[in-house]
VOBA-1610 file (N, C-alpha, C; in pm, whole numbers, padded with zeros to 5 digits, always signed):
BEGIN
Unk-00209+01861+00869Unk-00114+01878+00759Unk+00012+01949+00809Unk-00024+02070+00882Unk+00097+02154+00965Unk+00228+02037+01048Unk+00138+01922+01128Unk+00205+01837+01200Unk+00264+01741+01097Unk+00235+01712+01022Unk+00275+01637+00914Unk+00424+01712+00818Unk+00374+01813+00807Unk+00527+01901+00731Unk+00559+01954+00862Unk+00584+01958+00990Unk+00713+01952+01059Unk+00735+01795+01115Unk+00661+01713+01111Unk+00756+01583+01150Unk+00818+01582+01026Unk+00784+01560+00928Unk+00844+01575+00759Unk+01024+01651+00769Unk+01049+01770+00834Unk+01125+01847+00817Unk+01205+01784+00966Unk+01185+01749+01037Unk+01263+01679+01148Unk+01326+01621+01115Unk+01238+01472+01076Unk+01311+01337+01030Unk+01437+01400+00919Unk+01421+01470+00888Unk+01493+01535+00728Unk+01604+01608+00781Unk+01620+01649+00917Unk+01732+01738+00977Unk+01807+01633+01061Unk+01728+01500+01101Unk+01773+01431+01202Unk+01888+01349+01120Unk+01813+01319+00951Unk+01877+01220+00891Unk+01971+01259+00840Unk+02013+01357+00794Unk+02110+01491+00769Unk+02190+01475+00907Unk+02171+01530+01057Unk+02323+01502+01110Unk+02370+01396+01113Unk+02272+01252+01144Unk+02346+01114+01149Unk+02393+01098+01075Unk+02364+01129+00929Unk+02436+01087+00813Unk+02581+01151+00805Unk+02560+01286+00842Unk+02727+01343+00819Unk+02776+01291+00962Unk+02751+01277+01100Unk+02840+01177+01173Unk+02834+01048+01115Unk+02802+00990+01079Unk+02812+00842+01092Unk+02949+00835+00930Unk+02927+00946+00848Unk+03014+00953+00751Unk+03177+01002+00771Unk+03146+01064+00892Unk+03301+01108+00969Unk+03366+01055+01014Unk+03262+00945+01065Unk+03322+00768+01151Unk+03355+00666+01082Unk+03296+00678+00978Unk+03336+00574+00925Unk+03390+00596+00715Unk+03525+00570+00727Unk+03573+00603+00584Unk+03547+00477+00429Unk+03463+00414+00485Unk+03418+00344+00402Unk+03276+00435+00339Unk+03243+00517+00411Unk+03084+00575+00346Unk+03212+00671+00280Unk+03134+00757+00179Unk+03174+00868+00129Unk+03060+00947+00026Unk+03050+01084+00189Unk+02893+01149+00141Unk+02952+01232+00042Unk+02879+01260-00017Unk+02815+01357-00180Unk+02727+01498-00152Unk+02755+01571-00155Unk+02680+01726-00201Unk+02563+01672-00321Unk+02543+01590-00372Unk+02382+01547-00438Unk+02248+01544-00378Unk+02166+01582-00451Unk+02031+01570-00420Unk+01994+01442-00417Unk+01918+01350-00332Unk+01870+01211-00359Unk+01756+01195-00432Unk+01760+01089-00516Unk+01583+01089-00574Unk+01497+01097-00470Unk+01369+01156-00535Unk+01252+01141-00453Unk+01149+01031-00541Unk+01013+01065-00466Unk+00934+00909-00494Unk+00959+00831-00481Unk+00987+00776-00406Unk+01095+00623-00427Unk+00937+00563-00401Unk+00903+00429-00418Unk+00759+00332-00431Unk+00837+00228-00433Unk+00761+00085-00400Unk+00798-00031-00406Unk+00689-00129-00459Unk+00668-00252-00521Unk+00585-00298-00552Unk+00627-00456-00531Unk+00550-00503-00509Unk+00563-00693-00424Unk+00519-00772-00527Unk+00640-00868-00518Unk+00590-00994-00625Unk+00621-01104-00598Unk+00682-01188-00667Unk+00710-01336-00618Unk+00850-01364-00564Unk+00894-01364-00465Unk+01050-01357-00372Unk+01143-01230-00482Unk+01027-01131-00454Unk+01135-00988-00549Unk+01002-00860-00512Unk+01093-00771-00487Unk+01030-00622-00461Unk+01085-00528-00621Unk+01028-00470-00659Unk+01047-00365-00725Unk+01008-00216-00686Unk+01144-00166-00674Unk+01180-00039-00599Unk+01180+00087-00753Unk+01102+00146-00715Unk+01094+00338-00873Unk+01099+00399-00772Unk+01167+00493-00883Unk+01219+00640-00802Unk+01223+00727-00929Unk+01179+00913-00883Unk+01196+01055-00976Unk+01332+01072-00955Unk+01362+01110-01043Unk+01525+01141-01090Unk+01607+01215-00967Unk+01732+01241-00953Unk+01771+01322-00874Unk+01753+01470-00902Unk+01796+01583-00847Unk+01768+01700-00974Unk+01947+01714-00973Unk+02022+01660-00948Unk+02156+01655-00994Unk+02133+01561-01064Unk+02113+01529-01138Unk+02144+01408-01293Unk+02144+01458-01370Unk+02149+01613-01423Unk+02205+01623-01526Unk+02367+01638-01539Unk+02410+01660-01399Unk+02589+01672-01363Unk+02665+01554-01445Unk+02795+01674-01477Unk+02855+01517-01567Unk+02907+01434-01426Unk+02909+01486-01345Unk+02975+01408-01235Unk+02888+01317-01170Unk+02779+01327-01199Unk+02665+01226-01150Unk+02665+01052-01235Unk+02688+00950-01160Unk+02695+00806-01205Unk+02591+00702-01160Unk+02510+00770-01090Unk+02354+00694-01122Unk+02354+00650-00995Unk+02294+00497-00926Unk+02219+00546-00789Unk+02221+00422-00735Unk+02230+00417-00584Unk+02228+00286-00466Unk+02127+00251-00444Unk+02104+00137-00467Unk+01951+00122-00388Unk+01981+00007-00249Unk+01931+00043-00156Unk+01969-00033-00018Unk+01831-00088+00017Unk+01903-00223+00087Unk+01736-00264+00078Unk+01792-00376+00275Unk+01719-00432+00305Unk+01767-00519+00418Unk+01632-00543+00524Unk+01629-00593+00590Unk+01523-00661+00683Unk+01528-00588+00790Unk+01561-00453+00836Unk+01573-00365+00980Unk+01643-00260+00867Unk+01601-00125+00958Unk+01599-00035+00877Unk+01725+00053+00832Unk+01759+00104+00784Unk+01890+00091+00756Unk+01917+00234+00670Unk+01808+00345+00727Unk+01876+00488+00658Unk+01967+00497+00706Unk+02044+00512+00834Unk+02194+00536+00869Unk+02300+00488+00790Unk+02285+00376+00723Unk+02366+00303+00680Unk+02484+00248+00807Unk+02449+00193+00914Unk+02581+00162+00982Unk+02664+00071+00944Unk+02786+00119+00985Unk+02946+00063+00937Unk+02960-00071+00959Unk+02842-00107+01097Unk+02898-00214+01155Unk+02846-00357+01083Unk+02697-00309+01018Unk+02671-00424+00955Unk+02583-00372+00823Unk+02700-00354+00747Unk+02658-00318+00611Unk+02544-00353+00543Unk+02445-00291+00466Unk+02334-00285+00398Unk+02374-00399+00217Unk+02253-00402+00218Unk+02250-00478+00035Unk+02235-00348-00024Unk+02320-00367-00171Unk+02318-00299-00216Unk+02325-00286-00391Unk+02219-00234-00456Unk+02236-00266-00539Unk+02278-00139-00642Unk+02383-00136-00753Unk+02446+00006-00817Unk+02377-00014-00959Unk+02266+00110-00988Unk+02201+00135-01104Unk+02334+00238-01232Unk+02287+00270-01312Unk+02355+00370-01382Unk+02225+00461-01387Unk+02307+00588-01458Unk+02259+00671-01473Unk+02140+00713-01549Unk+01997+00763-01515Unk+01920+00764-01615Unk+01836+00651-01586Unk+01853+00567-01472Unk+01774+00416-01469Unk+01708+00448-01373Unk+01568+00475-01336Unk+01484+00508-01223Unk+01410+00395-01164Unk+01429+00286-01182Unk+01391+00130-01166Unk+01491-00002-01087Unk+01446-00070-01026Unk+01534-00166-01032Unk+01440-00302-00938Unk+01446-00387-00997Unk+01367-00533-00958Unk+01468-00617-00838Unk+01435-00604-00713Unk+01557-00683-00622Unk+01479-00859-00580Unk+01568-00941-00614Unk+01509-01089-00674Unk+01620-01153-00547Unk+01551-01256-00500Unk+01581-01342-00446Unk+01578-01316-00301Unk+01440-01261-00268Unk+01395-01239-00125Unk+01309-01340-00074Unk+01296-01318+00099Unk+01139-01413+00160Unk+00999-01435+00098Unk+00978-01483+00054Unk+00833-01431+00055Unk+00791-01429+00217Unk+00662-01309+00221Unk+00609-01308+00347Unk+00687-01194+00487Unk+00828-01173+00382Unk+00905-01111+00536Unk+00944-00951+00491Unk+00932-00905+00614Unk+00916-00757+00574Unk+01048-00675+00499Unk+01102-00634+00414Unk+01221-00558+00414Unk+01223-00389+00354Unk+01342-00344+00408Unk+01321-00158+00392Unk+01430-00127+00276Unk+01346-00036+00218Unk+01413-00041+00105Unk+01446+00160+00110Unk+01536+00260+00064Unk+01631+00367+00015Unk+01651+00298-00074Unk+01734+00465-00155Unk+01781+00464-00254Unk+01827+00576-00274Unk+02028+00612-00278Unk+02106+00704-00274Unk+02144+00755-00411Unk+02159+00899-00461Unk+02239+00942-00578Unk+02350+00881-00543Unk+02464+00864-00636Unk+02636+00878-00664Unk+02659+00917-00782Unk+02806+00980-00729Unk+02896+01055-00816Unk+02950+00944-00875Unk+03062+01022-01002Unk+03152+00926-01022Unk+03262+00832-00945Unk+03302+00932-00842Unk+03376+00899-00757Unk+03375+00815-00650Unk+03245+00790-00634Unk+03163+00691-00539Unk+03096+00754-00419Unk+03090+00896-00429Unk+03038+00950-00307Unk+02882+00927-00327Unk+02769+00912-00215Unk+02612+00911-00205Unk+02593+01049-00183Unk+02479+01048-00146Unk+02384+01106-00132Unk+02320+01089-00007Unk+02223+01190+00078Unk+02153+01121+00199Unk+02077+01040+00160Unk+02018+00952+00202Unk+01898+00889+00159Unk+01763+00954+00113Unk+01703+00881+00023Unk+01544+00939+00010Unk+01462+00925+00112Unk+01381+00988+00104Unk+01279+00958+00232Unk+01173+01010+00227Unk+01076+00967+00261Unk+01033+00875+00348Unk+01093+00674+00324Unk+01180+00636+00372Unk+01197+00499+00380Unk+01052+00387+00348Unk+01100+00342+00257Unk+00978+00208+00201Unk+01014+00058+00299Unk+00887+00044+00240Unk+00865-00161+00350Unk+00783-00215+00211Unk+00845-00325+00220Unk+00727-00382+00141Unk+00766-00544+00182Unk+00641-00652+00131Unk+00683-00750+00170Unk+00681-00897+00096Unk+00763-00943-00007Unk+00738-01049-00132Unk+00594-01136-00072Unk+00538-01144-00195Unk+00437-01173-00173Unk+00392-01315-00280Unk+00370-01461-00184Unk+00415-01592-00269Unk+00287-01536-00426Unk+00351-01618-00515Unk+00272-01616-00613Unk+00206-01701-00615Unk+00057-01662-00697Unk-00102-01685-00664Unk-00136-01598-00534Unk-00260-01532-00569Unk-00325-01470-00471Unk-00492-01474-00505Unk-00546-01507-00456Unk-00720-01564-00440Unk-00818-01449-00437Unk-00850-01432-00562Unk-00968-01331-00609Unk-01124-01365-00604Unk-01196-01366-00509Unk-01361-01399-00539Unk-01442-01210-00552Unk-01472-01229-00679Unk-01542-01076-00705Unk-01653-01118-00837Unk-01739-01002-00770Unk-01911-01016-00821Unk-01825-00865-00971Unk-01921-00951-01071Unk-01927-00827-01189Unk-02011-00689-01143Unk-01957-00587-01133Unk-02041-00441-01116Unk-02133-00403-01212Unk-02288-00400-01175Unk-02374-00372-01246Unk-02362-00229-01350Unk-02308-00249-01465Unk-02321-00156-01561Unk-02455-00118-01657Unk-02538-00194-01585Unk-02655-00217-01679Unk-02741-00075-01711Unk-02779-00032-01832Unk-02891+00063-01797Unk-03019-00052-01760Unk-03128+00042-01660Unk-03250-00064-01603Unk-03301-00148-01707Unk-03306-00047-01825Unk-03419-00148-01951Unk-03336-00282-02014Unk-03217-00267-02014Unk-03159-00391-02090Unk-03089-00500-02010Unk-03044-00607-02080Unk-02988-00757-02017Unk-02872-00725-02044Unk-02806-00636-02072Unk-02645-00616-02135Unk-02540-00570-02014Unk-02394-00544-02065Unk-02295-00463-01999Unk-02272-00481-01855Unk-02301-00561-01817Unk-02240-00590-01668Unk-02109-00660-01664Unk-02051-00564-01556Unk-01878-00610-01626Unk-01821-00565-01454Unk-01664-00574-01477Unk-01604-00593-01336Unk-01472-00539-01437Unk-01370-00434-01363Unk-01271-00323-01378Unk-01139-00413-01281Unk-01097-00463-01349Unk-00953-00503-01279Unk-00841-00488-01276Unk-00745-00421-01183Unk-00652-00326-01201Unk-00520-00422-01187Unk-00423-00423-01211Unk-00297-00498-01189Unk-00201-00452-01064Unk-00249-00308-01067Unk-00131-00296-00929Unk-00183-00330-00804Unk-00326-00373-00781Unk-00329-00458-00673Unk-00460-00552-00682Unk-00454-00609-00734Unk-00517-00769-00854Unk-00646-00699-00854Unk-00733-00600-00786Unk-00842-00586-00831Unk-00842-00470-00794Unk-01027-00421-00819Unk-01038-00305-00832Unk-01177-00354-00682Unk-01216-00217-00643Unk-01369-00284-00559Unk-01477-00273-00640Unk-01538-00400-00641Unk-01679-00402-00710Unk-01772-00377-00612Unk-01893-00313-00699Unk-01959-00304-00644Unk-02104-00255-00745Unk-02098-00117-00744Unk-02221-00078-00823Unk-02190+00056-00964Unk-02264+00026-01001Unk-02237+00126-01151Unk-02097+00269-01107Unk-02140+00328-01006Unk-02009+00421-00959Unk-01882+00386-00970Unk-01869+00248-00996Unk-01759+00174-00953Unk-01643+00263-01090Unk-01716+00270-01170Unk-01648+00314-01341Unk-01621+00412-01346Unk-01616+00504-01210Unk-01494+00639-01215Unk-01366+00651-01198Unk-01310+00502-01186Unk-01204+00411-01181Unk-01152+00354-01285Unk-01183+00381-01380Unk-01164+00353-01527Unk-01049+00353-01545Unk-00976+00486-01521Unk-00848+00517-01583Unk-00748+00395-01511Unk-00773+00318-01410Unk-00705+00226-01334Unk-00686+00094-01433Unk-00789+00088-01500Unk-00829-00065-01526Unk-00779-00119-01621Unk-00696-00256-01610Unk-00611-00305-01704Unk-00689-00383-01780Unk-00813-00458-01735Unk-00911-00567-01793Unk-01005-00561-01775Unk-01164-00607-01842Unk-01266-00594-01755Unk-01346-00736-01797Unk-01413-00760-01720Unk-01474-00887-01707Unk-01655-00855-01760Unk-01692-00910-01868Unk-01847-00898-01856Unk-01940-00974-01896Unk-02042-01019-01826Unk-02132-01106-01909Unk-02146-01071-02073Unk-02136-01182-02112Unk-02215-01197-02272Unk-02350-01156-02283Unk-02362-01033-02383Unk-02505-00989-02375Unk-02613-01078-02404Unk-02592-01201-02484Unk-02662-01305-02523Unk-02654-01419-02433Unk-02601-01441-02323Unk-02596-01541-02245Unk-02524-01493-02101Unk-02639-01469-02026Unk-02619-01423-01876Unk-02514-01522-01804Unk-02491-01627-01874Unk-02437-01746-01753Unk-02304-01725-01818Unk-02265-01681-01899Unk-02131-01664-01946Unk-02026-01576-01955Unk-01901-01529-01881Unk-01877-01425-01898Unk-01725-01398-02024Unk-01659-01272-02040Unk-01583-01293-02123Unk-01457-01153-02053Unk-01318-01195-02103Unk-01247-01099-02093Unk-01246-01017-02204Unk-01215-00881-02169Unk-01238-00807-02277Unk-01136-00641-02251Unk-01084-00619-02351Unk-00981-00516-02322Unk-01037-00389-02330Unk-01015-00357-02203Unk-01082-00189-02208Unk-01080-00114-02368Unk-01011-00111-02411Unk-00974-00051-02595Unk-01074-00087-02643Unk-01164-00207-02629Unk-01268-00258-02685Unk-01463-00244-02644Unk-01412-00208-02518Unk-01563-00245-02452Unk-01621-00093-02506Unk-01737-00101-02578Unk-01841+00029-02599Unk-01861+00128-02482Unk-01864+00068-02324Unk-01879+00228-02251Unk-01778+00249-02190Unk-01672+00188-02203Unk-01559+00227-02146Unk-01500+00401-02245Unk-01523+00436-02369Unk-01533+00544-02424Unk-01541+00665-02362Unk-01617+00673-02268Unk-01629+00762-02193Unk-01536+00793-02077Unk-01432+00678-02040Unk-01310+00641-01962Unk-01197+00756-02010Unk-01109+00827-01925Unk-01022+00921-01910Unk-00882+00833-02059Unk-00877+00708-02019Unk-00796+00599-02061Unk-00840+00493-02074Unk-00786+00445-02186Unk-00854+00309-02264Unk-00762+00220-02285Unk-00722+00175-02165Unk-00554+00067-02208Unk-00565-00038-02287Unk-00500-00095-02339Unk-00526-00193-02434Unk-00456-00292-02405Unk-00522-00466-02309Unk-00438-00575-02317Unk-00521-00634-02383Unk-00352-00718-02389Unk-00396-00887-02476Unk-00451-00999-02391Unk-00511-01067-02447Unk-00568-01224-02372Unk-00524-01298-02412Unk-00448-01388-02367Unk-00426-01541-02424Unk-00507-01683-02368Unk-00574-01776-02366Unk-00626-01870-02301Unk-00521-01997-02360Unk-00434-02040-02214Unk-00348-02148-02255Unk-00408-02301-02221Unk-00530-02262-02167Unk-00593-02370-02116Unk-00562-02412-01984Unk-00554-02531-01932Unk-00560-02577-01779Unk-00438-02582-01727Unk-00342-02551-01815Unk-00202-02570-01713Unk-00101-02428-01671Unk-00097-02415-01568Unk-00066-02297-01501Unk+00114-02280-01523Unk+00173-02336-01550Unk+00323-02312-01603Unk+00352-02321-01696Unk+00402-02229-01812Unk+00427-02263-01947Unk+00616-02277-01960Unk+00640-02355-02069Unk+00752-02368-02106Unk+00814-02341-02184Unk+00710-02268-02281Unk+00780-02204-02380Unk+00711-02049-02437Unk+00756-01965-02491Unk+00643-01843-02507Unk+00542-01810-02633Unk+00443-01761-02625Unk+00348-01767-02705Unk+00342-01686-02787Unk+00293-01743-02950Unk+00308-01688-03042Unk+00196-01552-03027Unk+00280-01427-03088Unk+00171-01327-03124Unk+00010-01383-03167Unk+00022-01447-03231Unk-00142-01472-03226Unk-00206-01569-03154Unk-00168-01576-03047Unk-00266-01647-02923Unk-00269-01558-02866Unk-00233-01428-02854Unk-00307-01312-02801Unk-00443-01249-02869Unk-00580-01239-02825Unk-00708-01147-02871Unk-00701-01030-02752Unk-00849-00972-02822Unk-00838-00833-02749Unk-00981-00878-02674Unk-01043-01016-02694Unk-01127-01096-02579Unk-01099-01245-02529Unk-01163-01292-02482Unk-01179-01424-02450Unk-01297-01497-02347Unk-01284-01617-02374Unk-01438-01646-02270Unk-01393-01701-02179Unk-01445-01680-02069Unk-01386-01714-01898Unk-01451-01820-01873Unk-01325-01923-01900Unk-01416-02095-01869Unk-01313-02153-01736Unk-01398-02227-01661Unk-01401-02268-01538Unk-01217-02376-01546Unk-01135-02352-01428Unk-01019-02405-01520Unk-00894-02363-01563Unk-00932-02278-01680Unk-00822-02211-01742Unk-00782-02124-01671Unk-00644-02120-01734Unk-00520-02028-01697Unk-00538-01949-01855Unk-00536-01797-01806Unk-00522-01661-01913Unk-00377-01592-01879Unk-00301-01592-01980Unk-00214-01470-01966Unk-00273-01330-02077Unk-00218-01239-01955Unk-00280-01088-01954Unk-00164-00993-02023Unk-00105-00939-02139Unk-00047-00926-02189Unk-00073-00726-02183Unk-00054-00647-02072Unk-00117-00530-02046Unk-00044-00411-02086Unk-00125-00303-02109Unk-00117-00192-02197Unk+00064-00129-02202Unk+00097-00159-02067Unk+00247-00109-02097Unk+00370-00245-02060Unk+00306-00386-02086Unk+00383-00530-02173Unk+00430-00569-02006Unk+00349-00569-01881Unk+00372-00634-01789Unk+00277-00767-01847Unk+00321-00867-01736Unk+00225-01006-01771Unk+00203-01018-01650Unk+00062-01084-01676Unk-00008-01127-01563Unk-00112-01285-01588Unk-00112-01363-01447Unk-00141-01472-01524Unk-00308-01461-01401Unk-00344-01573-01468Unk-00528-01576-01410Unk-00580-01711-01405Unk-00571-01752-01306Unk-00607-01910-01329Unk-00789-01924-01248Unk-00868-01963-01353Unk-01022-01975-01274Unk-01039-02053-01211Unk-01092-02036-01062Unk-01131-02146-00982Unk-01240-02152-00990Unk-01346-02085-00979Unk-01502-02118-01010Unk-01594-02010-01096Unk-01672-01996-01075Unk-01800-01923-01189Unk-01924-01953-01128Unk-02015-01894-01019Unk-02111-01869-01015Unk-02207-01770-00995Unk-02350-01764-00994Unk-02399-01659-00988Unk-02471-01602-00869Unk-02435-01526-00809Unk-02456-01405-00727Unk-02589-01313-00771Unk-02646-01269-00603Unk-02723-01136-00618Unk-02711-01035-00559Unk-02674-00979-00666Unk-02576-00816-00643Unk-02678-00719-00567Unk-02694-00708-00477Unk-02776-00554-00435Unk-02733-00448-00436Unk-02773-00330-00552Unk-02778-00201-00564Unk-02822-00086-00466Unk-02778+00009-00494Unk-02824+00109-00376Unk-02918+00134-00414Unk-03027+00228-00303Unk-03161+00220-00310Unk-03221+00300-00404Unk-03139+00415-00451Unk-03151+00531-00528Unk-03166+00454-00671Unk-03072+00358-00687Unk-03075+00331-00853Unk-03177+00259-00899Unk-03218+00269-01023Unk-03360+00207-01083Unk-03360+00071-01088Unk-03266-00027-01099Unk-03289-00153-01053Unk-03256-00184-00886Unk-03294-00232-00877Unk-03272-00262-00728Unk-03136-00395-00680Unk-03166-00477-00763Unk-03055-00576-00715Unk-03046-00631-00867Unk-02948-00734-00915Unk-02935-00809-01016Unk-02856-00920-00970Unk-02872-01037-01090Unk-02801-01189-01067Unk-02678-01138-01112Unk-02548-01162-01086Unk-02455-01145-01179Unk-02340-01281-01122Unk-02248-01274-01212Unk-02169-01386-01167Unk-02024-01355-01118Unk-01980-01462-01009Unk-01921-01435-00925Unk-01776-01516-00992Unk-01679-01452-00997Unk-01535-01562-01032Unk-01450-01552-00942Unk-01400-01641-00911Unk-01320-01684-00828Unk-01179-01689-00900Unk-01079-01648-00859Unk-00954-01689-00975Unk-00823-01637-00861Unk-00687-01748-00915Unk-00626-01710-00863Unk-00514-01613-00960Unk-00399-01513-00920Unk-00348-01443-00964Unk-00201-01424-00984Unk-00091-01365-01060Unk+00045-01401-01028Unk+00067-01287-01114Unk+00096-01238-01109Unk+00222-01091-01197Unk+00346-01071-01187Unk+00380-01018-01315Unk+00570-01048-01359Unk+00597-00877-01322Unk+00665-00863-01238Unk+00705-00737-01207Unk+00792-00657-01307Unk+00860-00727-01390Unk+00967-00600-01485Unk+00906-00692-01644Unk+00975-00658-01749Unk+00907-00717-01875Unk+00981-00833-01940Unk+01025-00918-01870Unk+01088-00983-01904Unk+01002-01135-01949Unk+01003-01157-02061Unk+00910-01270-02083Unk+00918-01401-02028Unk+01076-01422-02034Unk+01131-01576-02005Unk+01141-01573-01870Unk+01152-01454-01823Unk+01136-01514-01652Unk+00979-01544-01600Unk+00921-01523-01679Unk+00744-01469-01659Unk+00701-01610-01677Unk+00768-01694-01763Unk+00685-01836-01800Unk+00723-01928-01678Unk+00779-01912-01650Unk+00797-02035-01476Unk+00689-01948-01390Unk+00673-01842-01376Unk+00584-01783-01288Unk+00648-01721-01181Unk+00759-01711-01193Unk+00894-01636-01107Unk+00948-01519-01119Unk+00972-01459-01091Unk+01034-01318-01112Unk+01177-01312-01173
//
């Protein structure tokens, strides 16, 4: 940890002098006495990264005009003169920003500077982000996690998170992960061969969960691009997972996510040795995946960002 907070404080002194030389050299930069946001995170979607960031602690200055975000394929905290960075100018108060019309597959680095009114930055945030567009559809095969108590045929279900299409299944422990879970998948207590989506807000032991998010289900049936958007009531708070269909996922804070099933069969789950059942059948889905990075509906129905 010691080696960790002084490389931490290096990089942070190193990026501090380049920045004020490279700002002396060149009169196109113009540095700022501002604090830069911190947190900066990135998240991968379909030829688009989405870059969040914690506020500056200068934003409450009236002189403060909101924030750069630099992004490019080689890394680019210096900002050099010689071959200028992308750049995109937020306002003030906006800790977000969706950058659209990237590779899929190719790596790029993403900062993000305070500015004044005047146009002066900030050093960069740092630690510097990578992230890398990632084509839409991504291939999910996962077994339902035995929720069962030993005596009954019920509650076997699977916790699926959106910020990175799943959660790990595995065995009843799996549900200390709760607070993660945007959806959960579970057999029908009346029919083992069938399973259903079902919104955490709804499922009986999810109760005991820190957080109980609440999405919608829609089942549009077999075709994976829609053209137009769906009425409030083709959203439920379940649905039954048939071999085929495409589900849009309508989740607790109005991202969309789409779910197309490739298969449905049944699996034998082995439990650890400690727990009172030993193994169970459960069923296995296969599905592929696509998520809309900001909330925008009409960009969400092509399946594009």
């Amino acid at each position: 940890m010691k080696c960790k907070m002084i490389l931490g404080a290096s990089l942070m002194m190193l990026s501090a002098v380049l920045w004020r030389n490279l700002a002396q050299s060149s009169p196109a930069v113009k540095p700022a006495t501002l604090a830069p946001p911190t947190n900066v995170r990135v998240e991968a979607g379909e030829n688009a990264i989405k870059v969040l960031w914690d506020a500056s602690s200068d934003e409450a200055d009236h002189t403060f005009a909101g924030y750069n975000v630099y992004f490019d394929t080689k890394s680019l905290v210096l900002l050099s003169p010689d071959r200028p960075p992308n750049e995109v100018q937020v306002g003030k108060r906006v800790h977000a920003c969706v950058i659209k019309g990237l590779e899929n597959g190719r790596q790029y680095f993403f900062h993000v500077r305070a500015r004044n009114i005047g146009g002066g930055i900030s050093a960069a945030s740092l630690p510097e982000q990578e992230a890398a567009p990632q084509p839409e559809g991504k291939n999910y095969a996962v077994s339902m996690y035995d929720d069962d108590v030993s005596t009954t045929a019920s509650n076997s279900g699977y916790g699926w998170s959106r910020e990175n299409g799943q959660d790990i299944p595995g065995y009843r422990g799996v549900t200390q992960h709760g607070k993660y879970v945007d959806i959960v998948m579970m057999e029908l207590p009346a029919a083992k061969s069938k399973s259903i989506f079902i919104s955490p807000s709804e499922a009986d032991f999810t109760r005991r969960w820190p957080l109980r998010n609440k999405t919608l289900i829609a089942d549009i049936g077999t075709n994976w691009v829609m053209a137009d958007s769906l009425p409030d009531e083709a959203f439920t708070m379940t649905a039954e997972i048939k071999h085929g269909h495409v589900y849009v996922l309508k989740t607790h804070d109005n991202y969309y996510v789409k779910l197309r099933i490739d298969s449905i069969e049944e699996v034998n789950l082995l439990l650890r040795f400690e727990e009172p059942r030993r193994n169970a059948i459960l069923n296995k889905i296969t599905f592929t995946y696509a998520s809309q990075l900001d909330q925008n509906y009409e960009h969400f129905l092509t399946g594009k960002p």
